[in-house]
C-alpha positions as CSV (number, residue, x, y, z in Angstrom):
1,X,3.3,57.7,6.0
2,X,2.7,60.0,9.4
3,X,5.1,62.0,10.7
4,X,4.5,60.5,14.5
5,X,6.8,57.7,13.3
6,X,8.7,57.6,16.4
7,X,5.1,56.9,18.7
8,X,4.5,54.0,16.7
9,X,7.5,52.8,17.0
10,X,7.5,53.0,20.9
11,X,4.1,50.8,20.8
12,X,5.9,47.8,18.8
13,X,7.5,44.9,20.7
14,X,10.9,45.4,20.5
15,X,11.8,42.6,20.0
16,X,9.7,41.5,16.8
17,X,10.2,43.3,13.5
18,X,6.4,42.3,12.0
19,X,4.6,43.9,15.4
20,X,7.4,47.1,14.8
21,X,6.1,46.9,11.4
22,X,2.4,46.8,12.1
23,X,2.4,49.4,14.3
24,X,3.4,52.2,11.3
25,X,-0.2,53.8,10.4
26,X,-0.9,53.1,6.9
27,X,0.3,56.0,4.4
28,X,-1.6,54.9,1.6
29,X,-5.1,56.6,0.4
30,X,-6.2,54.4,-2.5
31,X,-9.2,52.5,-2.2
32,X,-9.5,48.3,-2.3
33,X,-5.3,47.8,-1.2
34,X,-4.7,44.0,-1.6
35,X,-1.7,43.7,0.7
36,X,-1.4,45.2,3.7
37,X,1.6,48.0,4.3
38,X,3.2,46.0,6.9
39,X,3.3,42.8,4.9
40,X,4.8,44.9,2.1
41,X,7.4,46.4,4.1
42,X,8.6,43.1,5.5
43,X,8.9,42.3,1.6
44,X,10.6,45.1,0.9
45,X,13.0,44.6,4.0
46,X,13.8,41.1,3.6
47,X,13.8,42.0,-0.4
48,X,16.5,44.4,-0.3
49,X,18.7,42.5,2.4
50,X,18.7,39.6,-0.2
51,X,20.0,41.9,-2.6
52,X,16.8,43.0,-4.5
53,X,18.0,46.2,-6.3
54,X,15.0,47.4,-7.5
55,X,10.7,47.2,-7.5
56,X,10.6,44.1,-10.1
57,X,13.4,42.4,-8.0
58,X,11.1,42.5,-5.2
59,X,8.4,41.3,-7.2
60,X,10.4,38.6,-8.1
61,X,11.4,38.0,-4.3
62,X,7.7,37.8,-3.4
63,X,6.9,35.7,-5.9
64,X,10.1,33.1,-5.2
65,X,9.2,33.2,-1.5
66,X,5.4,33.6,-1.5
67,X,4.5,30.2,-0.1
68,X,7.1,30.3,2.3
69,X,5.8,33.8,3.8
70,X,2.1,32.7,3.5
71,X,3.1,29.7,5.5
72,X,5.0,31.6,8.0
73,X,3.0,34.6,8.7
74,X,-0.3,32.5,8.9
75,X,-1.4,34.1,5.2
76,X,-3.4,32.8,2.4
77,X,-2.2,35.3,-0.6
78,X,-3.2,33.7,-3.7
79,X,-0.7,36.3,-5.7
80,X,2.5,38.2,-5.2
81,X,2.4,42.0,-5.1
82,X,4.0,43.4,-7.9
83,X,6.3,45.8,-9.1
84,X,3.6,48.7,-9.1
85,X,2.6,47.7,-5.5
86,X,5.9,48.3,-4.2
87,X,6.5,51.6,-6.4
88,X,3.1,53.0,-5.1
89,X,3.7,52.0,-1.8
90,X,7.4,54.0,-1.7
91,X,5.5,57.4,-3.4
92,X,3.2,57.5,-0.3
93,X,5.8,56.5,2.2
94,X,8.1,58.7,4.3
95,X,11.4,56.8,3.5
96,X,13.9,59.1,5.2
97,X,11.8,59.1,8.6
98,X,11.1,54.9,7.9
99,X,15.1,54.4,7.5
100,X,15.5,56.2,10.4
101,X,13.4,54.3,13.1
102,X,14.3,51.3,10.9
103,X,17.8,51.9,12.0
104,X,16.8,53.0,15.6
105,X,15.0,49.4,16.3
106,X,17.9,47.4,14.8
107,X,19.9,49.6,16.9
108,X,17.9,48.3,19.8
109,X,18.3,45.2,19.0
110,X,22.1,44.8,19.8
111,X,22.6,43.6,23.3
112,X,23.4,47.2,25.0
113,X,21.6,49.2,22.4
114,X,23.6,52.0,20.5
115,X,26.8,51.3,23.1
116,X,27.1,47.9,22.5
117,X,28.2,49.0,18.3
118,X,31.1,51.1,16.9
119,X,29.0,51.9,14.3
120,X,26.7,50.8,11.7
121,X,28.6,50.0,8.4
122,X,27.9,48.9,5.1
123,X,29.6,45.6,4.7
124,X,31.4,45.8,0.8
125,X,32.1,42.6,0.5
126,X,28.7,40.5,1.9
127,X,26.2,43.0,1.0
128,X,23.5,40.6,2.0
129,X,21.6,42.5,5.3
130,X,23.4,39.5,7.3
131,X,24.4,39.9,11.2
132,X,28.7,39.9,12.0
133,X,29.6,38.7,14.9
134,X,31.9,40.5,16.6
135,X,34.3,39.8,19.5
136,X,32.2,41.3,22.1
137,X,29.3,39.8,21.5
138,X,27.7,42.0,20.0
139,X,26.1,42.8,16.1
140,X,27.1,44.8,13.6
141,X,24.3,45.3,11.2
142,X,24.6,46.5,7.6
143,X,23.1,50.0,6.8
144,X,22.6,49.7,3.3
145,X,18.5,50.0,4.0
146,X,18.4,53.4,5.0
147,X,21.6,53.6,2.2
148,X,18.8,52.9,-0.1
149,X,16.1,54.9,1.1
150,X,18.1,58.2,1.6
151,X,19.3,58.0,-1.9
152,X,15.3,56.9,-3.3
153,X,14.0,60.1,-1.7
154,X,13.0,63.0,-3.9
155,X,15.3,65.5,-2.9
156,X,18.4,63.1,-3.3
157,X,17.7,61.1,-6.5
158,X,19.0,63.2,-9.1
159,X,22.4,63.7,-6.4
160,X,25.4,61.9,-6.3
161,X,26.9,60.6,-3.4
162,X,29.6,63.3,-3.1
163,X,26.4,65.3,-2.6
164,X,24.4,63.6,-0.5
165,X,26.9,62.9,2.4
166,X,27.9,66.7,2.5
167,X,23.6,67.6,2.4
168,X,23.6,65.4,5.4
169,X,26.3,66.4,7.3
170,X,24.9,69.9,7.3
171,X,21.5,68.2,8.7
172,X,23.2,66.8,11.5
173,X,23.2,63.2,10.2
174,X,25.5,61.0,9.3
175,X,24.8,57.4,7.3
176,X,28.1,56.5,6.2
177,X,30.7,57.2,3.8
178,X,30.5,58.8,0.3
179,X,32.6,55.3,-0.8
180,X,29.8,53.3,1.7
181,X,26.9,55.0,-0.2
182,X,28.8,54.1,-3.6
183,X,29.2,50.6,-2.3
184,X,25.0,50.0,-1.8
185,X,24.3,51.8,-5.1
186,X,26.8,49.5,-7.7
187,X,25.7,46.4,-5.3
188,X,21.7,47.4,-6.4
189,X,22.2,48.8,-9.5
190,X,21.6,51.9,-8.7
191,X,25.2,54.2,-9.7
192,X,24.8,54.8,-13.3
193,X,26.2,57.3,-15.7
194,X,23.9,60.1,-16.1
195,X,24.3,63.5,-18.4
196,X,25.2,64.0,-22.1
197,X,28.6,62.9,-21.6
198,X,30.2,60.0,-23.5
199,X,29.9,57.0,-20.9
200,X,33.7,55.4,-20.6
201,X,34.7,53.0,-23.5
202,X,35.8,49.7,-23.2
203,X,39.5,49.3,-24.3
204,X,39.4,47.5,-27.9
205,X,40.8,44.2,-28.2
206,X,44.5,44.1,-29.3
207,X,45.1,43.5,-32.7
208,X,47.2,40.4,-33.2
209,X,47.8,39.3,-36.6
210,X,50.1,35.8,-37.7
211,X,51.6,35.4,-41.1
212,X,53.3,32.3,-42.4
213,X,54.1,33.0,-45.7
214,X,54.1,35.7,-48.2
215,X,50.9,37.5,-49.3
216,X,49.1,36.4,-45.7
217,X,49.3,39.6,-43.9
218,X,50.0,43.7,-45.6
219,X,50.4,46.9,-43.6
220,X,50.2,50.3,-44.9
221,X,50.4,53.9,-44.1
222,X,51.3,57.6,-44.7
223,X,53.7,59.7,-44.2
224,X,54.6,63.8,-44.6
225,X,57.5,64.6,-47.4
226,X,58.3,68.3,-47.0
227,X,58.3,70.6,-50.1
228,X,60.2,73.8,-50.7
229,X,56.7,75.9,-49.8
230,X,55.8,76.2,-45.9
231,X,52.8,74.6,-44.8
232,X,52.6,72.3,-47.9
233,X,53.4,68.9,-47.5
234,X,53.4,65.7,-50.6
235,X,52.2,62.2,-48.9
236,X,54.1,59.0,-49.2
237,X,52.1,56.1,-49.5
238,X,53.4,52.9,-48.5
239,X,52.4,49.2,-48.3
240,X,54.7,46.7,-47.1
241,X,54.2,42.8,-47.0
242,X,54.6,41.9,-42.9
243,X,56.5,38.5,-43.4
244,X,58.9,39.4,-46.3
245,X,59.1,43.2,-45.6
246,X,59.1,44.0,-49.4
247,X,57.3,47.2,-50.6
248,X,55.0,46.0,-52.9
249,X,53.5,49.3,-53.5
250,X,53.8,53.0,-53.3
251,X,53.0,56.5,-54.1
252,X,53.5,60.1,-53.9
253,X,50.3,62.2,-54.4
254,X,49.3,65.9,-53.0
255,X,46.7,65.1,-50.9
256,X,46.1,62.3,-48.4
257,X,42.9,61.1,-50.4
258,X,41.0,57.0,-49.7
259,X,40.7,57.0,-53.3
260,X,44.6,56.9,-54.2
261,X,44.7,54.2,-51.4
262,X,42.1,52.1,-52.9
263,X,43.9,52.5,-56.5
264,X,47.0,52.0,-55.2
265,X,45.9,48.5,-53.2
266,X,43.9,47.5,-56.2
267,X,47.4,47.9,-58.2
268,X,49.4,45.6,-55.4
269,X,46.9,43.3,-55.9
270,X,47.4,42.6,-59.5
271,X,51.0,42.6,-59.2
272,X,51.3,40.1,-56.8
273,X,48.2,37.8,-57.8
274,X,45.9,38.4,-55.2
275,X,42.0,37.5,-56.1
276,X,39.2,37.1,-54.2
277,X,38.8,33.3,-54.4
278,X,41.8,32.8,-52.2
279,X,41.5,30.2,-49.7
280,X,42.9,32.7,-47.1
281,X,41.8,36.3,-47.1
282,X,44.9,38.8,-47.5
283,X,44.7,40.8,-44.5
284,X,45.4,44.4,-44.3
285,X,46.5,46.2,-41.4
286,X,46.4,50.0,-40.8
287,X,46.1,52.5,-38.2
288,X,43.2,54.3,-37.8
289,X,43.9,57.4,-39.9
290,X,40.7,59.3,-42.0
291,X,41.7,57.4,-45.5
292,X,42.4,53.8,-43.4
293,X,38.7,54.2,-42.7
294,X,36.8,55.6,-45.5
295,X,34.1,54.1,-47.3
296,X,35.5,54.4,-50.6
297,X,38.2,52.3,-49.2
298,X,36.1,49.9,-47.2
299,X,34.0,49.1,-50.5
300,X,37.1,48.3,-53.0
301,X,38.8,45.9,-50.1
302,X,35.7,44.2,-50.3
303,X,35.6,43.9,-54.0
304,X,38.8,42.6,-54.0
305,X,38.0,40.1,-51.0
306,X,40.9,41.3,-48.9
307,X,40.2,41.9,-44.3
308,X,40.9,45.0,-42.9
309,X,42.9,45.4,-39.3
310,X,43.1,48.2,-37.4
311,X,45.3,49.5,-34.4
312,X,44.0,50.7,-31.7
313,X,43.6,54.4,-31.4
314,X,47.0,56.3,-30.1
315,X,49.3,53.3,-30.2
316,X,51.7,53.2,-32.8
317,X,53.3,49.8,-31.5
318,X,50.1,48.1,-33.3
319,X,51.9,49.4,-36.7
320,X,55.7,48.7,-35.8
321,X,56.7,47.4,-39.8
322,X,55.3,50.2,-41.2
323,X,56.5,53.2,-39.3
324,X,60.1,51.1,-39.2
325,X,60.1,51.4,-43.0
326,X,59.6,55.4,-42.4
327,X,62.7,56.0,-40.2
328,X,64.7,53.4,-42.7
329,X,63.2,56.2,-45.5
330,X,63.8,58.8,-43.7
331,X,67.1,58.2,-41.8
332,X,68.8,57.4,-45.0
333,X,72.3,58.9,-46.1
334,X,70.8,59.5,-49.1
335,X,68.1,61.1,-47.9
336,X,67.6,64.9,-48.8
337,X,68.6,67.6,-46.6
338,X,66.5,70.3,-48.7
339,X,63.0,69.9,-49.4
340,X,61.6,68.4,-52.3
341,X,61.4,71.0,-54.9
342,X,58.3,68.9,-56.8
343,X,56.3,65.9,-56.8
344,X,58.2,64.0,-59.9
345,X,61.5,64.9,-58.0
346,X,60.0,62.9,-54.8
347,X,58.8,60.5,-57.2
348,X,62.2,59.8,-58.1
349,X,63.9,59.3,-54.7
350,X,61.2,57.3,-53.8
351,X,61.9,55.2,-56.7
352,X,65.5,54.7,-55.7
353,X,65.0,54.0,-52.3
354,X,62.3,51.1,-53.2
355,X,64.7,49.9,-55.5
356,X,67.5,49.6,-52.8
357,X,65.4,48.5,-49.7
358,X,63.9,45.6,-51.9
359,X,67.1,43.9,-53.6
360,X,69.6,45.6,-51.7
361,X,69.1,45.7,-48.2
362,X,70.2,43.2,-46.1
363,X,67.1,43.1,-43.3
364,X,68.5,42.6,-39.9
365,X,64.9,41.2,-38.9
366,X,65.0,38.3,-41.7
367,X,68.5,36.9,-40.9
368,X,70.2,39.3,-43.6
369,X,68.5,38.8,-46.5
370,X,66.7,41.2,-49.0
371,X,62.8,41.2,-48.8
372,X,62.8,40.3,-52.8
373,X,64.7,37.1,-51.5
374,X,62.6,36.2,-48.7
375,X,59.4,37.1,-50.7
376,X,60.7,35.1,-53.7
377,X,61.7,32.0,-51.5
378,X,65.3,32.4,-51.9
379,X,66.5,33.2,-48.7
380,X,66.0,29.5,-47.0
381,X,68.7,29.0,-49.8
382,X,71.2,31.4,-48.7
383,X,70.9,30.8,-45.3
384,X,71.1,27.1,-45.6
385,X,74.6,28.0,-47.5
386,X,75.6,30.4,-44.7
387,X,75.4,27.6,-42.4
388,X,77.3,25.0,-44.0
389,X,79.7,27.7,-44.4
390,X,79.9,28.0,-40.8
391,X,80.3,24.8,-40.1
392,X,82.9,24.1,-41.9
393,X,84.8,26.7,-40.4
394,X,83.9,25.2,-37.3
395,X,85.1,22.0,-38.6
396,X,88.5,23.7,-39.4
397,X,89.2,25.7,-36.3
398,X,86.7,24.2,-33.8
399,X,88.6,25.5,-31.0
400,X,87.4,29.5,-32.0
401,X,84.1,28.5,-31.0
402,X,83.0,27.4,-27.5
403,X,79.7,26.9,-28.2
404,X,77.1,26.1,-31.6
405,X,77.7,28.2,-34.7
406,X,75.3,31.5,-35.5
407,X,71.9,30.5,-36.3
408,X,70.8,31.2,-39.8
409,X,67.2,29.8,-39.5
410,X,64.8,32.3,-41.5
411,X,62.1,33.0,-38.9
412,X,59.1,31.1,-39.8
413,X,56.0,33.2,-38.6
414,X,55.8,36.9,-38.0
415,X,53.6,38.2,-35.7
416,X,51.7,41.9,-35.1
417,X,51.5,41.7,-31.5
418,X,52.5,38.2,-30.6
419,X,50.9,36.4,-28.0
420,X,52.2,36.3,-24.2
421,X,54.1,33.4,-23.4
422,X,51.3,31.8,-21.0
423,X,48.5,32.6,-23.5
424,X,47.6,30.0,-26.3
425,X,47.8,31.6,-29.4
426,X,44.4,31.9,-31.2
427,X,43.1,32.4,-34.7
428,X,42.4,36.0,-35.7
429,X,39.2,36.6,-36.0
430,X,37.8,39.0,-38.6
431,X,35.4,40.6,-40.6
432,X,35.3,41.3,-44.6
433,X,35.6,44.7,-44.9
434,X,31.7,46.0,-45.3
């Protein structure tokens, strides 16, 4: 396109946008041109007003609308340009010096000219090239066009707009704001990630998990026992049953390995009667440690036919019943003030203190039972007894209670994560282990 933009200009009718747009000499040197640039320019105008963000969107506009513009502009094209017209016809073209007396004859437009407008403004909410009417009168018109162009040119494409305003402003120009140019680029499709850093991650779903009944839902994880040498640690493996909160395996082993893990799940498994031709999966949940997600792991759940669940990286809350377990273990009386001298000596604490969680302590989260008694079935037993017991004190004394007696319901589901109130809870959804 010529650089004596601003003559043509002055021959168009001021009023008309096609005799404005005939009046730009033709910028294009290959031979046999179907379309002529004016009709192509009016495409691309209208095209990107509409929203077009890119050459096949205009394509696609010409071809939507190309019965409407033959009838309206007296033509007879049998085809639409396409997407390489447009492309070719933007190489050849002068876009910076094209936005600009684009801009200058919309400016002139507006009843008083450049007076008669604060300024012109991308409008973030419309984006659609249309008119505002304003209370004087007068028109504000969107600038995202020469947006567009400025950003399309050569020596701006590879720049951000944090770039590209302050490049501008040392020209002497001024489009609009760096937030104005982001604004036309997201609305077109233009503002994408570029370089070799990791684009943003959506955040994963959170993991909510719903057990009825024993055997329905396991969680598992690994804690440090200290040793009498610095620097060397033993690892605690546990694995608790969500609904009863019995520990129906552990270990103690030297190295935080996915191959103890698998042994250790394969050995729960047989203990409690778990086999792959259950009706309903067992699920187990785990954070997202190196031996939670190995493949040696992976591959003996799904021999054994049992989900895996994972919480989502740096929250701990998505594992509350097994890191409770660890500060039960580890907050003990009992516990050891000295390090563990050897691994047969943890062994042996661990021992006792699986022996006492599991038929000695009295939960507070299942009503005051042991976990051997909930697991077993038991509990709705003694709780049923605790209540008549209740009310018959009640019975005998009513006036020391204003109101029902305590509530020794066992609570029927436990959740990982329950639902919020307003949500309807749905049914997890997830994949055998592979």
């Amino acid at each position: 396109m010529p650089q004596n933009l601003d003559a043509a200009a002055d021959q168009a009718d001021s009023n008309d946008l096609i005799s404005f747009l005939k009046a730009i000499p033709d910028g294009r040197y290959r031979r046999g041109v179907r379309y002529p640039q004016w009709f192509l320019l009016l495409v691309a105008v209208l095209g990107i007003l509409s929203g077009c963000r890119s050459s096949r969107d205009l394509e696609a506009f010409a071809k939507r609308h190309r019965e409407s513009l033959n009838q309206a502009l007296g033509l007879d094209f049998k085809r639409w340009p396409s997407d390489a017209t447009f492309l070719y016809l933007f190489n050849k073209a002068h876009l910076q010096q094209f936005g600009e007396v684009l801009q200058a004859w919309m400016i002139s437009q507006i009843p008083g000219g450049a007076d008669g407008v604060e300024q012109l403004v991308c409008d973030g909410k419309t984006l659609r090239g249309s008119a505002i009417e304003t209370e004087e009168g007068n028109h504000r018109f969107v600038a995202q066009v020469r947006i567009l162009l400025t950003c399309n040119e050569p020596e701006f494409a590879a720049l951000p707009p944090g770039q590209i305003v302050p490049i501008l402003a040392d020209q002497g120009l001024y489009i609009g704001s760096e937030r104005s140019f982001y604004r036309v680029l997201h609305a077109h499709g233009q503002a994408h990630r570029r370089g070799r850093a990791r684009p943003p991650q959506a955040p994963r779903p959170v993991p909510r998990l719903r057990a009825a009944a024993p055997k329905q839902v396991w969680s598992w994880d690994i804690t440090y026992l200290p040793t009498s040498v610095r620097g060397v640690w033993l690892y605690l493996y546990l694995v608790i049953d969500v609904w009863s909160r019995k520990v129906v395996a552990w270990d103690v082993a030297e190295r935080e390995d996915p191959a103890i893990a698998a042994n250790l799940v394969s050995r729960a498994c047989i203990r409690e009667r778990i086999s792959k031709r259950r009706r309903q999966p067992l699920i187990l949940h785990a954070d997202n440690g190196n031996a939670m997600r190995a493949a040696t792991l992976e591959s003996r759940l799904e021999d054994l036919g049992v989900l895996r669940s994972f919480s989502r990286p740096r929250v701990s809350n998505d594992n509350p019943y097994s890191e409770s377990l660890f500060r039960t273990a580890k907050y003990r009386p009992d516990y050891p003030s000295r390090p563990f001298a050897s691994k047969e000596e943890a062994c042996q604490w661990v021992s006792s203190f699986v022996d006492w969680y599991n038929h000695r302590h009295r939960h507070s989260g299942i009503k005051f039972v042991t976990p051997q008694q909930r697991h077993s079935g038991q509990a709705v037993e003694i709780c049923r007894h605790r209540a008549v017991v209740y009310e018959q004190a009640r019975q005998r004394n009513p006036r020391r209670w204003t109101r029902s007696t305590r509530c020794w319901r066992q609570p029927e589901v436990v959740w990982i994560n329950p639902p919020p109130p307003e949500i309807e809870p749905m049914p997890v959804m997830l994949t055998v282990a592979s």
